[in-house]
RODO-2510 file (C-alpha; in nm, 4 decimals, decimal comma):
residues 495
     n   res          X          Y          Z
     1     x    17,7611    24,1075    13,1393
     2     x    17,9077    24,4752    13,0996
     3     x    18,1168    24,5730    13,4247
     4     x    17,8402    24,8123    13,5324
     5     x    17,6289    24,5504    13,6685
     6     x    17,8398    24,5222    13,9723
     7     x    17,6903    24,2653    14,1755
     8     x    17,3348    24,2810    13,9353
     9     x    17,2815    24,0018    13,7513
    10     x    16,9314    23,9202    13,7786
    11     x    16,8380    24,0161    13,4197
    12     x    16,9318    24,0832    13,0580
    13     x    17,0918    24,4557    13,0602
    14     x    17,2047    24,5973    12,7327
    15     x    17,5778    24,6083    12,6662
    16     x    17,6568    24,9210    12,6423
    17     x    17,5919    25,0836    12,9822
    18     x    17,8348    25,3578    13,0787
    19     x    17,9087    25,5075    13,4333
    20     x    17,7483    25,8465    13,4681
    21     x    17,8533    26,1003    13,6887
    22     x    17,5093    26,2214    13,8928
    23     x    17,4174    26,4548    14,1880
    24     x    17,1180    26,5345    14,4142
    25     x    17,0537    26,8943    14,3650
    26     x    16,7292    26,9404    14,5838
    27     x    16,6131    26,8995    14,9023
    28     x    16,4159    26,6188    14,9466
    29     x    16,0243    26,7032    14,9874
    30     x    15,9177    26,4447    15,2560
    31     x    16,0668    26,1829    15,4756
    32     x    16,0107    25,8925    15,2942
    33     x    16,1688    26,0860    14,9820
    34     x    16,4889    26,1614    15,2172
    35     x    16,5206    25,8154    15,2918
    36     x    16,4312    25,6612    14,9205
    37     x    16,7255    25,9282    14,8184
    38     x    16,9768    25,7941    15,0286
    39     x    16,9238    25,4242    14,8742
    40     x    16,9230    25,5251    14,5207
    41     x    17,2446    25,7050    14,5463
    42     x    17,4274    25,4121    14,7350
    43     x    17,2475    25,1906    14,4447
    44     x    17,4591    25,4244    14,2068
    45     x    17,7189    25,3850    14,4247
    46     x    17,7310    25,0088    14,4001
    47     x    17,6514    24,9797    14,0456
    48     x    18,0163    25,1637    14,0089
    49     x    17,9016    25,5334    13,8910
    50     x    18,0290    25,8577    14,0888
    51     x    17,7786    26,0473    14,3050
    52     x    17,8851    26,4192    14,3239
    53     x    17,8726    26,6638    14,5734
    54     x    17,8304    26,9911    14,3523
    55     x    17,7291    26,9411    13,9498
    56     x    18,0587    26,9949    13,7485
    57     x    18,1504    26,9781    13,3743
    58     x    18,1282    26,6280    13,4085
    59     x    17,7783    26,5721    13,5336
    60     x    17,5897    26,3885    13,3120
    61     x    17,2300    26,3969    13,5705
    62     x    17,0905    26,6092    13,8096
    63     x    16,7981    26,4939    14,0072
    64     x    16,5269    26,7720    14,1782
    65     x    16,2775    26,6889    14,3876
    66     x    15,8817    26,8848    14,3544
    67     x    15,5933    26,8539    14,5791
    68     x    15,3102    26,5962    14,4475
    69     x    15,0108    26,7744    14,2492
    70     x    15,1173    27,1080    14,3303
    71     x    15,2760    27,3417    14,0601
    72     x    15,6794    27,4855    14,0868
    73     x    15,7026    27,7959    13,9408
    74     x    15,9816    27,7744    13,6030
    75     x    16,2243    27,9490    13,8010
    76     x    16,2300    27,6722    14,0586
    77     x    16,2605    27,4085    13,8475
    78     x    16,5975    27,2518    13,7832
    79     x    16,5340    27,1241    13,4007
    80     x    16,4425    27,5034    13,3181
    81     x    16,7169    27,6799    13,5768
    82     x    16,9814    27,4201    13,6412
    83     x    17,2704    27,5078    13,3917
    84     x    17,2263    27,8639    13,5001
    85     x    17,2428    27,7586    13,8398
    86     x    17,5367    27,5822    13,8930
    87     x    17,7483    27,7342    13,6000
    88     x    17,7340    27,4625    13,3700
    89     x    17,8786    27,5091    13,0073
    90     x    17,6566    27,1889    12,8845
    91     x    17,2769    27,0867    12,9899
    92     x    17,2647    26,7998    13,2206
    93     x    16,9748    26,5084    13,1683
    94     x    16,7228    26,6035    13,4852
    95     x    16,5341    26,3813    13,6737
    96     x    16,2504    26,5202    13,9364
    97     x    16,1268    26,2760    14,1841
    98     x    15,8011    26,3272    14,3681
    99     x    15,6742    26,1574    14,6505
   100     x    15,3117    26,0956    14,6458
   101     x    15,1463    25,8586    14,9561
   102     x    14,8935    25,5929    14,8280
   103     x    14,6008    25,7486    14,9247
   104     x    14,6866    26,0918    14,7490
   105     x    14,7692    25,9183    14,4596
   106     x    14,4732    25,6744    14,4055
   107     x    14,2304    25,9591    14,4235
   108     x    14,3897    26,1551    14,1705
   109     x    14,4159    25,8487    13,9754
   110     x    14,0637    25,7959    14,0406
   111     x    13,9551    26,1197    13,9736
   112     x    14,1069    26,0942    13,5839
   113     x    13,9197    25,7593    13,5879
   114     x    13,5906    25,8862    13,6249
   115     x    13,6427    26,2472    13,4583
   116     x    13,7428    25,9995    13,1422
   117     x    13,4420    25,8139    13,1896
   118     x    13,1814    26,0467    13,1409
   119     x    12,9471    26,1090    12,8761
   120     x    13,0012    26,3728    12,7628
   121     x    13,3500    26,4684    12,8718
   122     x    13,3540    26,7985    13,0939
   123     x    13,6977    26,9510    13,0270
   124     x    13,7001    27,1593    13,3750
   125     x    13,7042    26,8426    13,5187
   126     x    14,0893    26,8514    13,3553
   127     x    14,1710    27,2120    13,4692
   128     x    14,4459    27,2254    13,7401
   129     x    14,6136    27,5157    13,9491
   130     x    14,9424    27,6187    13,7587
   131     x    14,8472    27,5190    13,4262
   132     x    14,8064    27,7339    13,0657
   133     x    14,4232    27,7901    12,9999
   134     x    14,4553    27,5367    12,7169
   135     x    14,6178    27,2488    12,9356
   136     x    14,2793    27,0803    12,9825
   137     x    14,2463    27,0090    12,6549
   138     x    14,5598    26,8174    12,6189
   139     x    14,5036    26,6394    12,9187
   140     x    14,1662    26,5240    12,7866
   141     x    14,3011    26,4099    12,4994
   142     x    14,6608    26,2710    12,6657
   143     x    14,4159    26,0618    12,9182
   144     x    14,1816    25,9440    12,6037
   145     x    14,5271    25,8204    12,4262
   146     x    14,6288    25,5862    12,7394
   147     x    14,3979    25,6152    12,9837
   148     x    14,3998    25,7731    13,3700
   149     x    14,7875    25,7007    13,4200
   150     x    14,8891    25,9246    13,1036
   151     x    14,6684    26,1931    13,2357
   152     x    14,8253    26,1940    13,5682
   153     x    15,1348    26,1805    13,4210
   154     x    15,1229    26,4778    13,1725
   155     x    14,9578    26,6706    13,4624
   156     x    15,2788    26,6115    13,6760
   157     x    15,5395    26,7013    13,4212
   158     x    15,3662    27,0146    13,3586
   159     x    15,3108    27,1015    13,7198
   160     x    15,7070    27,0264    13,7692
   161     x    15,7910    27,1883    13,5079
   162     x    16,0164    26,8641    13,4178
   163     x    16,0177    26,6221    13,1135
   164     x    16,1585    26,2828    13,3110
   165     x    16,0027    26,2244    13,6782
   166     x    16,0630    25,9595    13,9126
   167     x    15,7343    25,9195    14,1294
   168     x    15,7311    25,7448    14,4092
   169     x    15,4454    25,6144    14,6158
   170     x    15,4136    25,5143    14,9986
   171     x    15,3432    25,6063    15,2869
   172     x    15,6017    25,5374    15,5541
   173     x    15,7876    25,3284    15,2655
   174     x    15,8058    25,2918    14,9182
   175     x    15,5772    24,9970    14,7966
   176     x    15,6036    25,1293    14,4079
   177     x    15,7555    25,4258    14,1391
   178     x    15,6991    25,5165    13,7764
   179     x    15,9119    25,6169    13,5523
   180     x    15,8225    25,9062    13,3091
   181     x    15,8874    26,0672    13,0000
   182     x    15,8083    26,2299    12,7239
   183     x    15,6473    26,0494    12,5093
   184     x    15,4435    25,8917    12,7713
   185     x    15,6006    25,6068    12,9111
   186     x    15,5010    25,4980    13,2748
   187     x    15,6864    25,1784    13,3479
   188     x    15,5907    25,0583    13,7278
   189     x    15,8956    24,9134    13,9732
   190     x    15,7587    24,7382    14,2549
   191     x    15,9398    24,7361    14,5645
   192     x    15,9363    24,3878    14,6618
   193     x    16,2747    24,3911    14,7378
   194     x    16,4826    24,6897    14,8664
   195     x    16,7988    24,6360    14,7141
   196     x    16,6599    24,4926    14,3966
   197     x    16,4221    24,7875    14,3680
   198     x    16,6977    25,0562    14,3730
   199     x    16,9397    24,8861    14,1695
   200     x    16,6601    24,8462    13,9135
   201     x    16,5560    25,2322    13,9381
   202     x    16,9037    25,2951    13,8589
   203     x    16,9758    25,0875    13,6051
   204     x    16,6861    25,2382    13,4057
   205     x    16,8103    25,5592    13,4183
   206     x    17,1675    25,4750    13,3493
   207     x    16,9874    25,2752    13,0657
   208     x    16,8406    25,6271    12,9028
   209     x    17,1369    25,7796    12,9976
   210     x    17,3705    25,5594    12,7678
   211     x    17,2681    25,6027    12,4477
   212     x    17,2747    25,9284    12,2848
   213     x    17,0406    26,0832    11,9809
   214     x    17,1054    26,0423    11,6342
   215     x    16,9283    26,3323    11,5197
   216     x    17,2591    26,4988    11,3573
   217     x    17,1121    26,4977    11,0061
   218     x    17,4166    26,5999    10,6979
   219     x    17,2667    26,7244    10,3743
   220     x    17,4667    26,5445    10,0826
   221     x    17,4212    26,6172     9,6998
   222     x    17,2569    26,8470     9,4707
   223     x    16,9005    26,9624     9,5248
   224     x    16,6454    26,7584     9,3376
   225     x    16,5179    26,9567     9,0809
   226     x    16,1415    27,1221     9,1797
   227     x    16,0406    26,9986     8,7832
   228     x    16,1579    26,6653     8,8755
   229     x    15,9721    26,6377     9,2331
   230     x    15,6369    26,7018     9,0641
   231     x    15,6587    26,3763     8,8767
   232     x    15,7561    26,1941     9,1425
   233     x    15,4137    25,9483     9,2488
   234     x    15,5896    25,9553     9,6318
   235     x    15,4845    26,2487     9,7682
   236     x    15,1066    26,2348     9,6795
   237     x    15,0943    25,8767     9,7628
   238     x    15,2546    26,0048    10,0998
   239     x    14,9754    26,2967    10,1413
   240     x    14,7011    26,0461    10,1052
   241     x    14,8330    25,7883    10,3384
   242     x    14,8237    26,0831    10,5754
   243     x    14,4596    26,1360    10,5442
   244     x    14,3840    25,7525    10,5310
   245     x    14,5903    25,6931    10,8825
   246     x    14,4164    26,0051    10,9896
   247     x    14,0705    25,8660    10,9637
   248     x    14,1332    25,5552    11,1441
   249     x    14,2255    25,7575    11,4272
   250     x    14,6301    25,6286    11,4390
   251     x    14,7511    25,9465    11,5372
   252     x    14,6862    26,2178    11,7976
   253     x    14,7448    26,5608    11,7686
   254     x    15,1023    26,7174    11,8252
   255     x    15,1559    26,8277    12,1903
   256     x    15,2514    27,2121    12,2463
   257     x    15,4184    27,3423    12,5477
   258     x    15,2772    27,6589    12,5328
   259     x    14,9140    27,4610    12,5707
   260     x    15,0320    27,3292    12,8712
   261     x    15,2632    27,5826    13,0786
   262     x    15,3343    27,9012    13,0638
   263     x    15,7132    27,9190    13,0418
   264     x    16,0172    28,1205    12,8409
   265     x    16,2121    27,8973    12,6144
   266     x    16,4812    27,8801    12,8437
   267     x    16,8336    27,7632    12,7344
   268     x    16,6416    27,5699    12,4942
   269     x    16,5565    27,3277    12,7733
   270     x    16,2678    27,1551    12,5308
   271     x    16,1455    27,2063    12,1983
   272     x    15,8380    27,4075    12,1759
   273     x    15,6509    27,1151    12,1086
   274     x    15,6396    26,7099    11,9260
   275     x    15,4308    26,5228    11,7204
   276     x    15,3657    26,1295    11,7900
   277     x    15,4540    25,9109    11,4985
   278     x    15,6262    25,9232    11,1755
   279     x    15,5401    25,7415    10,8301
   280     x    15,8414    25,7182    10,5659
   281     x    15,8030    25,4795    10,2144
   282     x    16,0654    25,4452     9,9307
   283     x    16,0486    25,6409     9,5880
   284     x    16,2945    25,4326     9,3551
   285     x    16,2726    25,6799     9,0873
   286     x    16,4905    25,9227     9,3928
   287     x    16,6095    25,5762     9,5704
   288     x    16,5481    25,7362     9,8616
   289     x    16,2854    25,7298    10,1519
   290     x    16,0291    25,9936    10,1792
   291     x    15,9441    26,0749    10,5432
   292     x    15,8019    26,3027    10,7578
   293     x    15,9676    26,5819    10,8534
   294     x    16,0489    26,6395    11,2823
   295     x    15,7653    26,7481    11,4987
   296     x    16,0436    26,9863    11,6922
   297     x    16,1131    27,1641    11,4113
   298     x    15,7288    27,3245    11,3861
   299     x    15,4089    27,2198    11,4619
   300     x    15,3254    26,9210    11,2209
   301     x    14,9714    26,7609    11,1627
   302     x    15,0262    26,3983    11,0766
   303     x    14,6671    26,3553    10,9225
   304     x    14,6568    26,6296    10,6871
   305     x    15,0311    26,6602    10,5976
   306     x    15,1974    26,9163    10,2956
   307     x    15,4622    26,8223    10,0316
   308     x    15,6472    27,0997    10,2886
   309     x    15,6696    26,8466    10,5443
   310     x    15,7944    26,5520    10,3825
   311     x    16,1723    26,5212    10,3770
   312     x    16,4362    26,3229    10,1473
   313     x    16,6707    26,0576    10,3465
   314     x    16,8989    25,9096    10,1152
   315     x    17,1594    25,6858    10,3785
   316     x    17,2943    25,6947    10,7209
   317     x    17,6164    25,8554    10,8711
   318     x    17,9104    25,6762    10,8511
   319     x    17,9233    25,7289    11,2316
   320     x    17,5663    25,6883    11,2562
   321     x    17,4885    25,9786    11,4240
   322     x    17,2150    26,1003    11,1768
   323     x    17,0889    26,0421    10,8370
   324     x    17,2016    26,1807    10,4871
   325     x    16,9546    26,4069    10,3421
   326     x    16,8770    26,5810     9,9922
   327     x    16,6928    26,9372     9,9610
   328     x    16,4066    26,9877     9,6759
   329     x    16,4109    27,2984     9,5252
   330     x    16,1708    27,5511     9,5427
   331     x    16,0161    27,3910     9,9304
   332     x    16,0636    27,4309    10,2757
   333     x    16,3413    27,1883    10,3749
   334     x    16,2868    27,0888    10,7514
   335     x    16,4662    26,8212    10,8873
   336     x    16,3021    26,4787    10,8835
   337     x    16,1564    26,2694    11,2347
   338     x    16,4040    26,1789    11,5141
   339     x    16,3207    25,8121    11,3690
   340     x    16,4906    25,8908    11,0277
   341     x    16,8035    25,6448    11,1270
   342     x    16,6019    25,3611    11,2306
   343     x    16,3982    25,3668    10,9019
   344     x    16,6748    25,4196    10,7018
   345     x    16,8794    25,1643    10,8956
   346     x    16,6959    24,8769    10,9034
   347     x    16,6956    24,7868    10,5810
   348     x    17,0647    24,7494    10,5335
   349     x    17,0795    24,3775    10,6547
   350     x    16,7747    24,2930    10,4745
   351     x    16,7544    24,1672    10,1368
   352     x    16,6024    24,3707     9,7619
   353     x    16,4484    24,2787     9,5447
   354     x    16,3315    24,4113     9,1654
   355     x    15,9395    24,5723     9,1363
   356     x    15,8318    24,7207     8,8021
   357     x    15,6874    25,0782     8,8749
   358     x    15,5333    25,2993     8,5084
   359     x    15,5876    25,6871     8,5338
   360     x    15,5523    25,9277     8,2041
   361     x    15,8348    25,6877     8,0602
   362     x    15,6828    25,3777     8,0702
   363     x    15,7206    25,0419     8,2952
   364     x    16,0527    25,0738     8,4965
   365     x    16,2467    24,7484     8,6912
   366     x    16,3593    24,9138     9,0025
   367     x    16,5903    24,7195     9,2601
   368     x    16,3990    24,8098     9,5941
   369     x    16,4403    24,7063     9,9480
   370     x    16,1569    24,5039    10,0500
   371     x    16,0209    24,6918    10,2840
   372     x    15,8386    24,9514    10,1440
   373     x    15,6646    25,1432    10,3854
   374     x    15,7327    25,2118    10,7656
   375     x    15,5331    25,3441    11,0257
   376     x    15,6416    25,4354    11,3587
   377     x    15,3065    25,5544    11,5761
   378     x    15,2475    25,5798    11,9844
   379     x    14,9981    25,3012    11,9481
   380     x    14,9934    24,9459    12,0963
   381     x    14,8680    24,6123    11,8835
   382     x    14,5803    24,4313    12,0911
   383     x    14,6206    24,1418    11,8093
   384     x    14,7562    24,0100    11,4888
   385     x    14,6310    23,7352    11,2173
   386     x    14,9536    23,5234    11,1710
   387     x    14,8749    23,4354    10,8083
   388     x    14,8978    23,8288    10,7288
   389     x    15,0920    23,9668    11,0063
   390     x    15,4294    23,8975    11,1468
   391     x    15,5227    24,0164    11,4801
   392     x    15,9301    24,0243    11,5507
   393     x    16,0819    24,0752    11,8884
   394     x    16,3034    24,3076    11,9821
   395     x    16,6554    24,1744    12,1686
   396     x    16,5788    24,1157    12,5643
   397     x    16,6970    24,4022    12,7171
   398     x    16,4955    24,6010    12,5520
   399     x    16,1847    24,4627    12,7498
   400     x    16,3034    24,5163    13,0998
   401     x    16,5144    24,8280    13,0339
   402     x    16,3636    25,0621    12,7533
   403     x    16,5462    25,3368    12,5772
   404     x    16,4090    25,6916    12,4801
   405     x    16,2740    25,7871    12,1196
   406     x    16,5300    25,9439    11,8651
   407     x    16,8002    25,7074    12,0304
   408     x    17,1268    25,5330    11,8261
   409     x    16,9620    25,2199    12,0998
   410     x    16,6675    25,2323    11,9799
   411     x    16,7540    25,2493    11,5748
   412     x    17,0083    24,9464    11,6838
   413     x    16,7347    24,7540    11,8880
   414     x    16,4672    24,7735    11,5798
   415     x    16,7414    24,7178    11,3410
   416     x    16,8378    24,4068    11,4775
   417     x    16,4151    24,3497    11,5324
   418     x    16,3224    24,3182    11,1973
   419     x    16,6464    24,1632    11,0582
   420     x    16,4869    23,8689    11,1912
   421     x    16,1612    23,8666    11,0579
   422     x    16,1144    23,5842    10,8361
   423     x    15,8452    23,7520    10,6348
   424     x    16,0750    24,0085    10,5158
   425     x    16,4491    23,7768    10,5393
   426     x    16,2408    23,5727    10,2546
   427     x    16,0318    23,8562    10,0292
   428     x    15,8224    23,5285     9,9172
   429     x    15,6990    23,4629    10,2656
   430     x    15,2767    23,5831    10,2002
   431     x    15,2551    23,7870    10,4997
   432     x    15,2710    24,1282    10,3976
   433     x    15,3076    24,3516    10,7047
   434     x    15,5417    24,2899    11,0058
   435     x    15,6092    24,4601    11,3347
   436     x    15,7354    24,5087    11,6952
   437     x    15,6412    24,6915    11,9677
   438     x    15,9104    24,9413    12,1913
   439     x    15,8010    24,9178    12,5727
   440     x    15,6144    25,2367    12,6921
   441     x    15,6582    25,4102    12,3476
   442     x    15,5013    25,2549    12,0465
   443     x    15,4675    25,0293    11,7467
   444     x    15,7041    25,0427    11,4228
   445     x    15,5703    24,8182    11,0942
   446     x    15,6366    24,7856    10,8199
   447     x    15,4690    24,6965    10,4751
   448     x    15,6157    24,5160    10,1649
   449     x    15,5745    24,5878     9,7810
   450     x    15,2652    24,4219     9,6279
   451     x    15,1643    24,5476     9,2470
   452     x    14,8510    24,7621     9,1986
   453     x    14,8886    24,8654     9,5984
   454     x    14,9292    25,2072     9,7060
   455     x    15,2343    25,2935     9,9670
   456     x    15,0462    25,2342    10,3149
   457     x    14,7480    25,0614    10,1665
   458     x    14,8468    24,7026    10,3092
   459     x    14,8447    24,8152    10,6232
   460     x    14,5342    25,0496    10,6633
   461     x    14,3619    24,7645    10,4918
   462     x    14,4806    24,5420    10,7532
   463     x    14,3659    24,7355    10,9931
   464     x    13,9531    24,7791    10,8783
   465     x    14,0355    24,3934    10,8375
   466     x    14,0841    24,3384    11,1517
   467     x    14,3921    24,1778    11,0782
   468     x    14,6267    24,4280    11,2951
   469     x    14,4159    24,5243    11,5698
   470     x    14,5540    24,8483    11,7136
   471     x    14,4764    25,0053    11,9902
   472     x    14,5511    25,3322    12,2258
   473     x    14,7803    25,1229    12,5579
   474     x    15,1262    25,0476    12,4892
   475     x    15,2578    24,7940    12,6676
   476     x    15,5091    24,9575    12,9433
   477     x    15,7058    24,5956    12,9782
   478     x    15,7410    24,2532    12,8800
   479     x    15,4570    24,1379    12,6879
   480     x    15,3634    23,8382    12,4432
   481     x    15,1264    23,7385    12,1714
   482     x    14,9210    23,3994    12,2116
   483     x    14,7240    23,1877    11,9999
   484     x    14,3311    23,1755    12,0841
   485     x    14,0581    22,9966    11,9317
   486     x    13,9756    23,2391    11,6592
   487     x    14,2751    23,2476    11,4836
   488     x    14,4416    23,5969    11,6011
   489     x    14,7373    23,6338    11,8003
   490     x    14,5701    23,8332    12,1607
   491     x    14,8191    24,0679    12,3596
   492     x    14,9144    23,9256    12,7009
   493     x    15,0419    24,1336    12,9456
   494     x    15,2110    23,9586    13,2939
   495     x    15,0258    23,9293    13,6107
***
């Protein structure tokens, strides 16, 4: 166990936990929030990382408070203000807790329930106080992807003006708190235990807090010729899968912050909106991976993408802090998804092998890796047929203590995932598609090379099969596949 467990020992944390340097920049909102402040700072304490007075240079977190369903004007809110603020040189990681009592919450909760429910959908019942005009229509949409939860939480965020919340619910004490973010995850903490409950609060966060992005991308080489990119079968393959993942509803549209809130771009606090998902497949007349380019960069529609948005990732960083990219000539060269790392990365420890491509010159040998294809959606899988489908786990800690998208964790955790997977460790196993599933953010599979098969093809033909069942929840914890009667693999979710 790494030193900043202190006296935690209860579960499987990842190794590389670092102490963080936080402070408590609000006043609390309520009593209970008062009292659930002073615990989670003396859990901090404990765990062995420094609780500040005043933000410094060395603050790594700042956590705000906001009032529950009401909206905080930009100005007021810490993510937006707090480098200005306290005369920061560097942008601090914020946190906003909000208290909400049971009953409060359960009839918002209830309210997204029912305004889900009906047929058809009335989007005022999705207009709040403090919100753009447009916000209602993400929040439809947001609570269609997972349900009443994702509503409420988008609603919150946007009303806070904050990315990362910490709600907590009770009434004269805390019985439970969520954890949010921005893709959508809502993992739940129970507070069965008082000590437990903070130290596990606070390991979370030190959890997102450790790891740091590897979105530093380095363009390497010479521009591929434009003559040369036409050839090239990739990028219309890559076009097509987009219109083929499109119809079977895989992903939903990009989220804009301007259709949410009405706010400045402020110190560049967030990016002016994401997309969910990514899709990247290997061209081995480039040996490279085509992929997606990043949602942040401008607004990207995954179902109908352009040869514009497709990007060229030849390797990884020695240092691993981004990939290695090529420009094409003659296009718009955006960077590609926050996931370029992790697709490139996982197929170092995994084996090649040699498929025979044609092109204008004939038949072609190429020496590939054998996964071919990789998508990386917001989607759960409700169930799997084991003779087509191989599901590999992810190492332990990554079920009770998740780590944020675009993450050198989360490329290592999904790295080490499928370098396990026996369909792909031995390229003669039959089953053809493999994946794993990140806590609270989203499946990543992968297909391998079979002849006459388009990239992507496997696995949206898996899907009308019925062989990889997906579906809209993502499981926010631990979670396992079981055996049932009709041959599939069924989700099972504790308690």
């Amino acid at each position: 166990m790494h030193d900043v467990l202190g006296s935690y020992t209860e579960k499987d944390i990842h190794p590389w936990l670092r102490k963080i340097n936080l402070s408590f920049v609000s006043e609390s909102t309520t009593p209970l929030m008062e009292g659930f402040v002073s615990d989670l700072l003396e859990a901090f304490r404990a765990l062995g990382h420094s609780v500040q007075e005043k933000p410094d240079e060395h603050t790594d977190l700042l956590l705000a408070s906001a009032p529950f369903a009401q909206p905080l004007n930009w100005r007021d809110a810490v993510m937006f203000t707090g480098r200005r603020r306290f005369g920061l040189t560097h942008t601090p990681t914020t946190i906003t807790l909000i208290h909400a009592r049971l009953g409060e919450f359960q009839q918002l909760l209830r309210h997204f329930e029912s305004a889900l429910n009906k047929e058809p959908v009335d989007t005022s019942d999705f207009t709040f106080e403090g919100l753009a005009a447009s916000a209602n229509q993400t929040l439809l949409e947001q609570g269609l992807r997972g349900g009443p939860i994702l509503a409420l939480e988008r609603l919150l965020q946007a009303q806070a003006k904050s990315i990362r919340i910490l709600l907590i619910i009770g009434n004269e004490d805390p019985q439970t708190a969520y954890l949010f973010d921005l893709v959508g995850a809502h993992p739940r903490i129970k507070a069965r235990n008082g000590k437990t409950f903070y130290e596990e609060i606070a390991l979370r966060i030190v959890t997102g807090l450790s790891t740091e992005e590897v979105t530093g991308h380095q363009l390497t080489g010479e521009p591929i010729p434009a003559a040369h990119w036409r050839e090239l079968p990739t990028p219309s393959a890559m076009r097509a899968a987009s219109h083929e993942l499109g119809r079977r509803g895989f992903f939903t549209r990009m989220v804009r912050v301007s259709d949410i809130v009405d706010v400045p771009a402020v110190d560049a606090a967030v990016a002016e909106q994401y997309s969910e998902g990514c899709f990247a497949t290997w061209e081995p007349y480039l040996d490279a991976l085509i992929a997606t380019i990043t949602g942040s960069a401008r607004p990207v529609d995954k179902d109908n993408i352009t040869e514009d948005e497709l990007a060229v990732i030849v390797g990884v960083r020695a240092d691993g802090k981004g990939a290695m990219i090529r420009h094409v000539e003659g296009k718009r060269n955006d960077p590609p998804s926050s996931e370029a790392v992790e697709m490139m990365a996982m197929d170092e420890p995994l084996p090649t092998i040699s498929f025979t491509l044609g092109l204008r010159e004939g038949e072609t040998a190429f020496q590939v890796p054998v996964a071919r294809s990789k998508l990386h959606g917001h989607r759960g899988v409700a169930a799997y047929h084991p003779d087509y489908v191989e599901f590999t786990r992810l190492d332990p800690p990554f079920y009770s203590y998740p780590v944020s998208c675009a993450t050198e964790a989360q490329a290592q955790g999904i790295r080490q995932a499928f370098a396990r997977a026996e369909a792909l460790l031995n390229p003669a196993d039959p089953r053809q598609v493999i994946f794993t599933v990140l806590p609270g953010h989203g499946v990543v599979m992968v297909e391998k090379w079979q002849a006459g098969k388009a990239p992507f093809q496997l696995i949206w033909e898996y899907m009308d099969a019925g062989y990889l069942q997906i579906e809209a929840p993502v499981p926010q914890s631990w979670f396992s596949y079981e055996l049932e009667a009709d041959g599939w693999n069924h989700l099972r979710l504790p308690g």
